[in-house]
C-alpha positions in Angstrom: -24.4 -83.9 136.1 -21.4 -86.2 137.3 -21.9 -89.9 136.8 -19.1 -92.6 138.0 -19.5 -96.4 137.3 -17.9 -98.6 139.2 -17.6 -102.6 139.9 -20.1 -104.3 141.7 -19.4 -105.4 145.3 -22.3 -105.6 147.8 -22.4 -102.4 148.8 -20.3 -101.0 146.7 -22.3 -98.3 144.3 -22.8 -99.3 140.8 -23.9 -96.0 139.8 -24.0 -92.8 141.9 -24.7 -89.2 140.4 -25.2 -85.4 141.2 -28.0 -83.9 140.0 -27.6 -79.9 139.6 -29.6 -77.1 137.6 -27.7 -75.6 134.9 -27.2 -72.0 135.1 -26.0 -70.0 131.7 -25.2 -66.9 133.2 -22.0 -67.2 135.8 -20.9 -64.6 138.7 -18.8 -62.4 136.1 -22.0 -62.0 133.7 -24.3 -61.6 136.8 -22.0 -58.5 137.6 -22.0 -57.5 133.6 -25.3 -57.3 133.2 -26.4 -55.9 136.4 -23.5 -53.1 136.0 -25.2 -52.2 132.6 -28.6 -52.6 133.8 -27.8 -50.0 136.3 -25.7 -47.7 134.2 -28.5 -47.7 131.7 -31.2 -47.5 134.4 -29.9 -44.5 136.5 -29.2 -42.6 133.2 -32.5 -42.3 131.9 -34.0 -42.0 135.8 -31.9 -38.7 135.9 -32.6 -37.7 132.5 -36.4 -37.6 133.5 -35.6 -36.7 136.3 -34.1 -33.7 135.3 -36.7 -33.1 132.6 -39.5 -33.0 135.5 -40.8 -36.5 134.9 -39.8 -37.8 138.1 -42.1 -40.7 138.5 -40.5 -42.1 135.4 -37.2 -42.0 136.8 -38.7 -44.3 139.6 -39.9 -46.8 137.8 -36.2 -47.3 136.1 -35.3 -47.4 139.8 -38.5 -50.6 140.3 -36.9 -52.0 136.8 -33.5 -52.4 138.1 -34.7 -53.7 142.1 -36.9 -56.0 140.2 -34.1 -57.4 137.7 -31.6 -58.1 140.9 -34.4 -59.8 142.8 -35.4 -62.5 139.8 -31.4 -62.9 139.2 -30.9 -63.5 143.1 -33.9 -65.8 143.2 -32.6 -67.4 140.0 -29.1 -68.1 141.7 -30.6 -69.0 144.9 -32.7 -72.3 143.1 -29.4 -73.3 141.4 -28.5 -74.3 144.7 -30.6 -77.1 144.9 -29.2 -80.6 143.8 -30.1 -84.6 143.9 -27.3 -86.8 144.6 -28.5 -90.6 143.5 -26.6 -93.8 143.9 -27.5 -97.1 143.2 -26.2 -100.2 144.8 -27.0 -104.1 144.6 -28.7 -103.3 148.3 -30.2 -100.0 148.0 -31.6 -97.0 146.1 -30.8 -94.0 147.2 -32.1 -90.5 146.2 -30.7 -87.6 148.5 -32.6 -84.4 147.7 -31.2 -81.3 149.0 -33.3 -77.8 148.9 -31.9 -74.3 147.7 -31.8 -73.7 151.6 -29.9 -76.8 152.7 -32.0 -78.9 154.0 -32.5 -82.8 152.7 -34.8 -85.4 152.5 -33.7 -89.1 151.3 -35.9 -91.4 149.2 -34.4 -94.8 149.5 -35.6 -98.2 147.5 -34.9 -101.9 146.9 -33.2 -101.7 143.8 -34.8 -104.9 143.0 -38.5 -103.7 143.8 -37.7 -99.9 142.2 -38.8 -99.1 139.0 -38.0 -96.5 136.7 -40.8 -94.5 134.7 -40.3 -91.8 132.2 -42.9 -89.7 130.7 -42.2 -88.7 127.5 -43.8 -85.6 125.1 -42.9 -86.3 121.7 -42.0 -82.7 120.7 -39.9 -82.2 123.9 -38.6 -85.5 125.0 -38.6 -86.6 128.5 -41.1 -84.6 130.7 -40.7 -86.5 133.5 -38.5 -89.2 135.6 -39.9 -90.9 138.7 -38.7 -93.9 141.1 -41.7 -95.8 142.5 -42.1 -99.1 144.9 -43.1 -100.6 147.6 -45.8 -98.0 147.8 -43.5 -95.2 147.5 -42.9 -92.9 144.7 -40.4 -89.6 143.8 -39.6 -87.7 140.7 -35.6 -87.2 140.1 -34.4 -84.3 137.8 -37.5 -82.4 137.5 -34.7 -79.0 137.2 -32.5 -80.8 134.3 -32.2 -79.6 130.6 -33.7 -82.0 128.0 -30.5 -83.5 127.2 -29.4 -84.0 130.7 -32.2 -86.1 131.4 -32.1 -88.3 128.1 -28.0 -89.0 129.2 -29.2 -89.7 132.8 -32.0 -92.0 132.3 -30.1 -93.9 129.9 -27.2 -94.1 132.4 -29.8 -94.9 134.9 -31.6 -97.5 133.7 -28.5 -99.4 132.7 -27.6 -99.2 136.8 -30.8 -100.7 137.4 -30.5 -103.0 134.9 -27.5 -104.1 136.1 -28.2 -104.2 139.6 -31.1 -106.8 138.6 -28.6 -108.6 136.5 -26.7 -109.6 138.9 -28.5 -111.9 141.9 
């Protein structure tokens, strides 16, 4: 999550940030750990295969297709991000998918309000922008601490956007 604060002008944004899914495992470790994976897999496939259990060695094959495929898909949803800024004359949340496309939320910043659900063993469960009728959840994809640091930041914007007629 990037956040920049800035003076307020008009139009100029008071808040704007980038929303994106954190991802533990990087390019390197994806390689690591499917090199392994596959090492490991196609020695015990010829093993049994050798041994005459040749169905077993299949499944090790299934094992290591289905290990790329939920890494790949994993990758592919980090992709997805949620760029929000904040001005005295508009809300704007910009929500682009894991395939590119985007769809764009905007509010009166005056009219917007902020709602977070909280759990109280996990925190914040859930952010949402609602008015005029209208209503969209921001973050859903963020850690717990991510979204405490971003509603604070957040509502502080809005805060300050109202602040300041």
């Amino acid at each position: 999550m990037k956040e920049r604060n800035v003076d307020v002008t008009n139009d100029t944004p008071v808040f704007a940030a980038e929303l994106t899914p954190y991802r533990s495992l990087g390019k390197t470790g994806f390689r690591v750990v499917l090199a392994l994976t596959g090492v490991i897999c196609l020695g015990y496939g010829v093993f049994f295969l050798a041994t005459g259990a040749y169905p077993i060695g299949f499944f090790f094959g299934l094992d290591f297709l289905g290990l790329y495929l939920a890494l790949k898909m994993s990758y592919r949803s980090g992709r997805q991000r949620e760029e929000v800024v904040v001005s005295r004359t508009d809300l704007s949340i910009r929500k682009f998918s894991p395939a590119g496309r985007m769809v764009e939320h905007r509010f009166n910043p005056f009219r917007a309000r902020f709602d977070v659900r909280r759990h109280d063993e996990f925190g914040i469960i859930g952010m949402y922008v609602t008015g005029e009728g209208r209503a969209t959840d921001i973050g859903s994809f963020l850690n717990p601490d991510d979204r405490e640091s971003f509603a604070k930041a957040f509502m502080g914007a809005l805060a300050t956007v109202k602040r300041r007629i």
